[in-house]
C-alpha positions in Angstrom: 0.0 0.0 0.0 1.3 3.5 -0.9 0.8 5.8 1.5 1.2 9.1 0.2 -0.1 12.1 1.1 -3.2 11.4 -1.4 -4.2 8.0 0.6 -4.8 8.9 4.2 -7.5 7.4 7.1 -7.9 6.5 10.5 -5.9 3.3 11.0 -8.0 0.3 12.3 -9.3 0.4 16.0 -12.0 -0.8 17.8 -14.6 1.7 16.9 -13.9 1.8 13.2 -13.9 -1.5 11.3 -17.2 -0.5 9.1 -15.4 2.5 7.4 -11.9 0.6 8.1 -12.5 -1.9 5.9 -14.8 -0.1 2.2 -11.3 2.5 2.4 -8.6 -0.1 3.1 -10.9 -2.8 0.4 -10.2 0.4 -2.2 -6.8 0.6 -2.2 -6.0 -3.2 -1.8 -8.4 -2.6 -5.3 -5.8 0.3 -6.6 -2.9 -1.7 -5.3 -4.1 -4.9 -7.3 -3.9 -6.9 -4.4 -7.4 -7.4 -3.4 -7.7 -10.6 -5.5 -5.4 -12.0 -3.0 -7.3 -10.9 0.1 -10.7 -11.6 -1.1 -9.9 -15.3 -1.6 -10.3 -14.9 -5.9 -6.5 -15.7 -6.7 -5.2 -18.5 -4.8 -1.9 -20.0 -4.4 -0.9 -22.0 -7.1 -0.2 -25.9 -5.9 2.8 -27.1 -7.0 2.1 -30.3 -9.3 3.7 -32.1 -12.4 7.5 -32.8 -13.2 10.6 -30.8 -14.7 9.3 -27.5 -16.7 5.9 -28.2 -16.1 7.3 -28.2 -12.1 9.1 -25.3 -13.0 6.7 -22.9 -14.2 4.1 -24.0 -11.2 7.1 -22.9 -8.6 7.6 -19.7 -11.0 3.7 -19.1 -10.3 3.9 -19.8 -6.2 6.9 -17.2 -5.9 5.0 -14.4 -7.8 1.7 -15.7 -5.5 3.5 -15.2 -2.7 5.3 -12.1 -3.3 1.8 -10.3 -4.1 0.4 -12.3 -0.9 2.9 -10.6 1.5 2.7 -6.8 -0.4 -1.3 -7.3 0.2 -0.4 -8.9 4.2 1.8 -5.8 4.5 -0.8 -3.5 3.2 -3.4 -4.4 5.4 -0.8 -4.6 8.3 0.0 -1.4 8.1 -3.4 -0.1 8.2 -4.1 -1.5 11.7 -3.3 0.0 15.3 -0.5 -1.9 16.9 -2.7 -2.5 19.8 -4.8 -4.3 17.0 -2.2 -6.7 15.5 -1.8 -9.3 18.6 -5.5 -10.3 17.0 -4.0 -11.3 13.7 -0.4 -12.7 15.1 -1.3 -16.2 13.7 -2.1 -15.3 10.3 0.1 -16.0 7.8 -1.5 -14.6 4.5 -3.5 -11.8 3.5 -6.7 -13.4 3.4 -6.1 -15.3 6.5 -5.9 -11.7 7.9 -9.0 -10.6 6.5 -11.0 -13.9 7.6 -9.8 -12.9 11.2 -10.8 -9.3 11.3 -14.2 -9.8 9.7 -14.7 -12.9 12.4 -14.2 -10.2 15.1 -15.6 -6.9 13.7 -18.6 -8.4 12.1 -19.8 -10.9 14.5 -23.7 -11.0 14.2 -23.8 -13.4 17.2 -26.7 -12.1 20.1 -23.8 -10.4 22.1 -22.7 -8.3 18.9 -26.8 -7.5 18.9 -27.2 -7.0 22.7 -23.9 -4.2 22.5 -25.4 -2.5 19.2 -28.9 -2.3 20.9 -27.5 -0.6 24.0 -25.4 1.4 22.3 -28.3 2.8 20.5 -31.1 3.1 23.0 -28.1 5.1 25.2 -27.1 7.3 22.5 -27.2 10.9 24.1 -25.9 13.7 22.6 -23.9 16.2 24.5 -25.3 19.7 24.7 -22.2 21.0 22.8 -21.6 18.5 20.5 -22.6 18.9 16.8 -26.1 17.3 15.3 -25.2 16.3 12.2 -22.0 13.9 13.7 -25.1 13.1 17.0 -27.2 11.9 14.2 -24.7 10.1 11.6 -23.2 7.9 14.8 -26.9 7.4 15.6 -27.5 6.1 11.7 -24.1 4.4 11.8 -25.6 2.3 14.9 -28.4 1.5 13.2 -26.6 0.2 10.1 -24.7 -1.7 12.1 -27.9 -3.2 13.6 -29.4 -4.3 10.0 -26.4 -5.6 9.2 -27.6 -8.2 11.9 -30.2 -8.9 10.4 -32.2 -6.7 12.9 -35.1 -4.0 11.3 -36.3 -1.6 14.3 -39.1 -0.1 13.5 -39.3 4.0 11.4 -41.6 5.1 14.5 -39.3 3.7 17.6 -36.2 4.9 15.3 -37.9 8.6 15.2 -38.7 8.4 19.2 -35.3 7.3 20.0 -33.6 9.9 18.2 -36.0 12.6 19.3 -35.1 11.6 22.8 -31.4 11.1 22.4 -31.3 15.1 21.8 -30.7 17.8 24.4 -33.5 19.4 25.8 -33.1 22.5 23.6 -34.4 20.1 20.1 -37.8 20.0 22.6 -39.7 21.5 19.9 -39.2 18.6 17.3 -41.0 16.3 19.5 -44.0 17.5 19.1 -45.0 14.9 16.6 -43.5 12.1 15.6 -42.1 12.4 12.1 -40.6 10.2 9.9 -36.7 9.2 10.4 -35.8 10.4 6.8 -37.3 13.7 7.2 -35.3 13.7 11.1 -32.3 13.0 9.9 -32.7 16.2 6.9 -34.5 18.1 9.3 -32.1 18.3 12.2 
């Protein structure tokens, strides 16, 4: 992965797999090693005798060389206090397979902490709306992608009542979470 001044964002920590993983899945794209990562292109087995042997070894050696640029990539976009997770792993999509395992777990304790997380979402009374409301959508995201729908109304009420008392004049009625989400 090139780093240059062009390709920057947050390294990977324990709040930020979701938006981790689309930026570092790009570059492993512009860096042509996301075949490798994604399972697509897998090492070549070495099979068959003399020049046939030969050109199957040629194969494994360019394999792994493009293995370990996409391992080092994907290293390198992680928090040290993040790599003891992935100490085991010895390619690139081994690595992958791991992180996914523990930042996408859609087991009923993944569930339970999204669900908390969003019914205690409170925003500060100097914190901004539009970041209050986009970690309360991000929460909710995360929730479908667990195969868990919460119903427009109870989404509306839980937003209206995660706000300070001064947004006490949008809870008046009980609107739509689209038209929330635009209007605040």
């Amino acid at each position: 992965m090139s780093f240059t001044n062009s390709t920057r964002f947050e390294m990977l920590n324990k709040s930020n797999y979701d938006t981790w993983k689309i930026q570092v899945e790009a570059l492993l794209i512009k860096n042509d090693t996301w075949s490798y990562v994604s399972g697509e292109k897998s090492k070549p087995q070495i099979t068959g005798e003399d020049e046939a042997r030969a050109v199957t070894e040629e194969e494994q050696k360019k394999w792994i060389a493009a293995d370990r640029m996409a391992k080092s990539d994907l290293i390198l976009a992680m928090n040290a206090s993040e790599l003891r997770q992935i100490r085991s792993c010895e390619t690139s999509r081994e690595i992958w397979m791991k992180l996914e395992s523990i930042y996408e777990s859609k087991g009923p304790a993944r569930k339970a902490t999204l669900l908390k997380q969003l019914i205690q979402h409170k925003m500060p009374k100097d914190d901004d709306v539009r970041e209050h409301v986009a970690r309360f959508m991000d929460t909710v995201d995360k929730l479908q992608g667990t195969n868990i729908e919460i119903n427009g109304d109870l989404l509306s009420i839980m937003l209206l009542y995660s706000l300070p008392s001064s947004f006490e004049n949008f809870r008046c009625q009980s609107p739509e979470i689209a038209y929330l989400t635009w209007k605040i």
